[in-house]
C-alpha positions in Angstrom: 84.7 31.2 121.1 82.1 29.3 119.4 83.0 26.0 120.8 83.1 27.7 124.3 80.1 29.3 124.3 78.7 26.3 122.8 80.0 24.1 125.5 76.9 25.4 128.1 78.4 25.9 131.8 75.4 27.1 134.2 76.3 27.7 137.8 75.4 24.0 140.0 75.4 21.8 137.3 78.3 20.0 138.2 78.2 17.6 135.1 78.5 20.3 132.5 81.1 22.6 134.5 82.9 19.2 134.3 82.5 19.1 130.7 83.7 22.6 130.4 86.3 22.5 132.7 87.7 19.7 130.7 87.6 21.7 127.6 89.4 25.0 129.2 92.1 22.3 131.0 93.7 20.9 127.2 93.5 24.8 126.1 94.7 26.5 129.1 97.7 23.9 129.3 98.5 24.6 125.6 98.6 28.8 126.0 100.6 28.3 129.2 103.0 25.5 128.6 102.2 24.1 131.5 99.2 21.5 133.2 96.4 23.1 135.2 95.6 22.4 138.7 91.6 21.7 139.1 90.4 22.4 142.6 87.4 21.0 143.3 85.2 22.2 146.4 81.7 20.8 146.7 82.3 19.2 144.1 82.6 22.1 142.0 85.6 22.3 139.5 87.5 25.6 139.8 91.0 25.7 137.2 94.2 26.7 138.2 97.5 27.5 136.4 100.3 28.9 139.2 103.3 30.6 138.0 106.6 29.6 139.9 107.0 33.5 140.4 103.9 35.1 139.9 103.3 38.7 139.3 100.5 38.8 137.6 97.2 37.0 138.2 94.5 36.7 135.1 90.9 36.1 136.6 87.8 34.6 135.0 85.0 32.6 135.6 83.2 30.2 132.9 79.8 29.5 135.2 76.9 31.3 133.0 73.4 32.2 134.3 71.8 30.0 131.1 70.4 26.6 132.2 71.7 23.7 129.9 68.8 22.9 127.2 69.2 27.2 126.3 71.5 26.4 123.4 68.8 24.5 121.7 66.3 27.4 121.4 69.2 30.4 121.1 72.1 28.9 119.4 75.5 30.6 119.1 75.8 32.3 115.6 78.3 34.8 114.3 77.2 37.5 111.8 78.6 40.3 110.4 80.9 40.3 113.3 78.9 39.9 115.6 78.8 37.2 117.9 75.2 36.0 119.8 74.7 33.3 122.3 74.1 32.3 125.8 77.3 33.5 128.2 79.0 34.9 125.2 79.8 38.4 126.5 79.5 37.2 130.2 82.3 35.8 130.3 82.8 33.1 127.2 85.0 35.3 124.8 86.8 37.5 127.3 88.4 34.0 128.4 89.5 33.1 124.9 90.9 36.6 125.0 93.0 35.7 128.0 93.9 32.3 127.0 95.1 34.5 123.8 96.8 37.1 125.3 98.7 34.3 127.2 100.1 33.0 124.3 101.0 36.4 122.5 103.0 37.6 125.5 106.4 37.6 125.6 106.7 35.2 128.3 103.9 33.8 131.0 106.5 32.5 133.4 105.3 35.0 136.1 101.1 34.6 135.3 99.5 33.2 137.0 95.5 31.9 135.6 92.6 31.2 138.0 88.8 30.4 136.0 86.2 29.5 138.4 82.9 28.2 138.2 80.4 29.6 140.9 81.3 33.7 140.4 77.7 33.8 139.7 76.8 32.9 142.7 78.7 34.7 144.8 82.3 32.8 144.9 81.5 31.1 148.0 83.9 27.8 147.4 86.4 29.6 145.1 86.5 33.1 147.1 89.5 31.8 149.3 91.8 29.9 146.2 91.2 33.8 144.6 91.9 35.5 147.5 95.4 33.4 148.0 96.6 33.6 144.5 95.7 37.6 144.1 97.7 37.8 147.2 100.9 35.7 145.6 101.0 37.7 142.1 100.5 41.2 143.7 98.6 42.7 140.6 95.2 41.3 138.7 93.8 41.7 135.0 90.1 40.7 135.6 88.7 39.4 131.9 85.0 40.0 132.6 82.8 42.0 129.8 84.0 46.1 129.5 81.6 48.7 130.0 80.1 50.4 126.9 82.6 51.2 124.1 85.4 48.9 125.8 85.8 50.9 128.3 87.8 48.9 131.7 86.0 49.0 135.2 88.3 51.5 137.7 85.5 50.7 140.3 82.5 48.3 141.2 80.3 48.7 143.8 80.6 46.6 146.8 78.1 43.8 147.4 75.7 42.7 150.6 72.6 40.4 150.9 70.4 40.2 154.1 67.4 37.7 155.2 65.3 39.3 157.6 63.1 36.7 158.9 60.0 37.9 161.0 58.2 35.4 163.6 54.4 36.3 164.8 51.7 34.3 166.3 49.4 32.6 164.2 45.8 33.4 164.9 42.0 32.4 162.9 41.9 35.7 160.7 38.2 35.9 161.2 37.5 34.7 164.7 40.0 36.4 166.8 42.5 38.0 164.7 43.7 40.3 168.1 45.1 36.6 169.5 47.8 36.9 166.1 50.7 38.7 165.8 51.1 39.4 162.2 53.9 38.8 161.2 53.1 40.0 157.9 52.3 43.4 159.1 55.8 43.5 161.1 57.3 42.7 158.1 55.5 45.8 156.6 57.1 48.0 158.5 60.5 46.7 158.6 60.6 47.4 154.4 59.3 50.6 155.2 62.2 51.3 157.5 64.7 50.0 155.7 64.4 53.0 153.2 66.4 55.0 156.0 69.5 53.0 155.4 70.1 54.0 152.1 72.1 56.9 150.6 71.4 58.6 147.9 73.8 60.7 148.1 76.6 58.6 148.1 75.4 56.0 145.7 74.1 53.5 148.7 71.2 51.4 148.1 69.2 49.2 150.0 66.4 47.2 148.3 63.8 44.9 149.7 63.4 42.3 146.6 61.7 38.9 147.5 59.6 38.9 150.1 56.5 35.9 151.5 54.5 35.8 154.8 51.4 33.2 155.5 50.0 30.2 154.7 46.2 30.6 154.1 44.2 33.1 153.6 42.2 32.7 156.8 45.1 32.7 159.1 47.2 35.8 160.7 51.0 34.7 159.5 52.9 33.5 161.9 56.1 33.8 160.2 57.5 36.2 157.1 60.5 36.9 154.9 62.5 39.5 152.9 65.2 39.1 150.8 67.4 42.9 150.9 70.2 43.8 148.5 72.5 46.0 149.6 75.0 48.0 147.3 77.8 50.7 148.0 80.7 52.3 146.5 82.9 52.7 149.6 83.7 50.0 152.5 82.4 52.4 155.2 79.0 52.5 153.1 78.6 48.9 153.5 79.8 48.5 157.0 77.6 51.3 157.9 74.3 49.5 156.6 75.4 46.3 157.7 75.7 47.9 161.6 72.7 49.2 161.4 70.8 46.3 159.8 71.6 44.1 162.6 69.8 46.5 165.3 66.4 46.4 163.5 64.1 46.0 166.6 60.2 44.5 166.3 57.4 47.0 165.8 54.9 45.1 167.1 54.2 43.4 170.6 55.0 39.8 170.7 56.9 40.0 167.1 60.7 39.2 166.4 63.0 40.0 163.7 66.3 38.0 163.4 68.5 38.9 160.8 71.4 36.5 158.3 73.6 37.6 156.1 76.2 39.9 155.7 78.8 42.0 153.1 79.8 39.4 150.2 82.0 41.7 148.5 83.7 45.1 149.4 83.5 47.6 146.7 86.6 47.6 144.2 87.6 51.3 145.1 89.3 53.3 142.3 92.7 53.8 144.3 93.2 49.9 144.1 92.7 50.4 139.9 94.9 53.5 139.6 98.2 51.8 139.3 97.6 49.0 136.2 95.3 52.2 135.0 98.8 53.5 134.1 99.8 50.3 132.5 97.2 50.1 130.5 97.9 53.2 128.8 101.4 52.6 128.6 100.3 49.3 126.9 97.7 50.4 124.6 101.0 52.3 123.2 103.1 49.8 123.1 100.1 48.5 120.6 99.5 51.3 118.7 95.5 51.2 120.0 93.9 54.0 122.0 93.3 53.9 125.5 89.8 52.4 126.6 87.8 54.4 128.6 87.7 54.2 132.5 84.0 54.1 134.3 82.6 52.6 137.6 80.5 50.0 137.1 77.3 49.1 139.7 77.9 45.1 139.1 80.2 43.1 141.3 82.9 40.7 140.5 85.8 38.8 141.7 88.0 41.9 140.7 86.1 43.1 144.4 87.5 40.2 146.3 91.1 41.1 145.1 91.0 44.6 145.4 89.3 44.1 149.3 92.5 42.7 150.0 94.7 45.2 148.9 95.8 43.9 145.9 95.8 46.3 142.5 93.3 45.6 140.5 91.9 46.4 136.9 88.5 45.2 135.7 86.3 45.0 132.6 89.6 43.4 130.4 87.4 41.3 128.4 85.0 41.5 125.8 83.3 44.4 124.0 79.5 44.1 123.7 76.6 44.4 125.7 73.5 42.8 127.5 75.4 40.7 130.2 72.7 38.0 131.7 70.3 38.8 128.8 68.9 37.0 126.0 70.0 40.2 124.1 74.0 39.6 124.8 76.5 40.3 122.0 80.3 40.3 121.6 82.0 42.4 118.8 84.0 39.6 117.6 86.0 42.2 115.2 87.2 43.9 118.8 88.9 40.2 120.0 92.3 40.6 118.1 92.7 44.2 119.4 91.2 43.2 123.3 94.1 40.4 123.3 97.1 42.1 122.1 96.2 45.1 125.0 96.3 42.3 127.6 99.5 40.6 126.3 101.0 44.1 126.1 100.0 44.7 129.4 101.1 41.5 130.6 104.5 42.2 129.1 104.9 45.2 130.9 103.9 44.0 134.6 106.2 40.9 133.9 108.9 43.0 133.1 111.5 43.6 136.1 113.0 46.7 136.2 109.8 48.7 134.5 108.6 51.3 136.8 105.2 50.6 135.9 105.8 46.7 137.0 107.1 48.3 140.1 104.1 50.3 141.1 101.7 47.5 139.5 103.1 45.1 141.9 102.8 46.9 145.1 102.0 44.3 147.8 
């Protein structure tokens, strides 16, 4: 975990996802007994290890949101059990829990690994090599950080992002300002009524976050832009917003709005978690451990793509800590032994042919 977390892995920097890449390759090959397969796409180097008959697919991703240079001021140390260090919880040690797990189980014929290198932002090259292999095994163990406590992710919230762009007329701001159409002021009014789309109620929210208009202060601005995130717990949520986003209409004479973007992720609905929910308890067992807890989580993750295509899928596998993405993260490194014989229990019991639990866990 150390030697991981010490090998830094930022999302973009092709040079050091190489470098990491190269490390996970020798390691994977070892757990699994047999040689990876690195896609690249844009020149980005995703790792895969396909089973001849999958039925199980373990997911990860070893892109951090910590530039390279961050190990210099915050190194990795590990103290009274407790690990500290950039990309440690998210996702460094839940992958040498996997890569553990793999070689504790019983056999890892039928796994199938995938570790990716752009989940932080947003899968966009490795979405479809995800997508395909989820599709193949029938079931996936996700190894991002648990919840509080340990506890697995049943359910994420689905994922949008939206650019409205707003175009005006440029005008002097003190000579004749009524020539302009401010665009500025348009885009005023399009936060205001974006505050419409969201739903409390059902846990739907729509937030303007980085927004810019104009180019000097004596000028009416010709042109503005917002940023809007857009979460939801439910499919029909997101479709809903996204619908409605896409009729915004100008407020203001002469003005126009166009709107890019679109849902990223669909929620990871606790109906596609239910069934490897039962083998986890089953596992945990077989172990002799208690049964983590089960929560939703707002966050999004690959376990989103999988489970928008149907697939059964259990989240929050990996580590126990806290602070994902802050300079505050931690791993209970005295949790690690426990976290990987679950998994290889769990493994065991979805690779198992015959179990009735394997059975439902590999609906297709």
């Amino acid at each position: 975990m150390q030697e991981l977390t010490s090998c830094e892995s930022p999302s973009g920097d092709v040079a050091a996802l190489v470098r990491c890449a190269d490390l996970l390759t020798g390691w994977g090959n070892a757990a699994l007994g047999r040689n990876a397969s690195r896609i690249v796409r844009a020149g980005l180097p995703h790792l895969l290890w396909p089973a001849p008959d999958p039925a199980v697919l373990l997911l990860g991703h070893f892109d951090t949101v910590w530039p390279v240079g961050t190990l210099a001021e915050w190194p990795v140390t590990v103290h009274d059990g407790v690990a500290r260090g950039p990309g440690v919880f998210d996702m460094k040690a839940g992958i040498v829990q996997m890569l553990t797990a793999a070689e504790l189980a019983a056999g890892v014929d039928r796994v199938s690994v995938v570790l990716t290198c752009d989940e932080e932002t947003g899968s966009r090259t490795s979405r479809d090599l995800i997508e395909e292999e989820a599709r193949q095994a029938g079931a996936v163990l996700v190894c991002e950080p648990s919840a509080d406590g340990g506890a697995v992710k049943v359910a994420r919230k689905g994922c949008a992002g939206y650019q409205l762009r707003v175009t005006g007329r440029a005008a002097h701001a003190g000579l004749e300002p009524e020539l302009g159409v401010n665009a500025a002021v348009e885009l005023a009014h399009q936060v205001l009524e974006l505050e419409h789309l969201a739903s409390p109620a059902e846990g739907t929210t729509v937030t303007p976050t980085v927004l810019a208009a104009g180019t000097t202060a004596n000028t009416v601005p010709e042109s503005a832009v917002m940023q809007v995130d857009v979460r939801g717990w439910t499919r029909e949520e997101l479709d809903r917003v996204d619908a409605t986003i896409r009729q915004v209409a100008p407020r203001l004479p002469g003005a126009a709005v166009r709107v890019d973007g679109g849902v990223n992720r669909y929620p990871l609905e606790a109906e596609m978690a239910q069934p490897l929910l039962e083998v986890l308890r089953l596992a945990a067992q077989d172990v002799g451990l208690p049964a983590p807890d089960a929560v939703r989580s707002g966050g999004g993750s690959d376990g989103n793509l999988t489970a928008g295509i149907g697939v059964p899928t259990l989240d929050g596998l990996g580590a126990v800590g806290e602070h994902p993405h802050a300079r505050t993260e931690w791993v209970d490194v005295r949790a690690m032994p426990d976290r990987a014989a679950l998994l290889a229990a769990m493994i065991d019991r979805i690779c198992t042919a015959g179990d009735d639990d394997a059975r439902v866990a590999r609906m297709r």
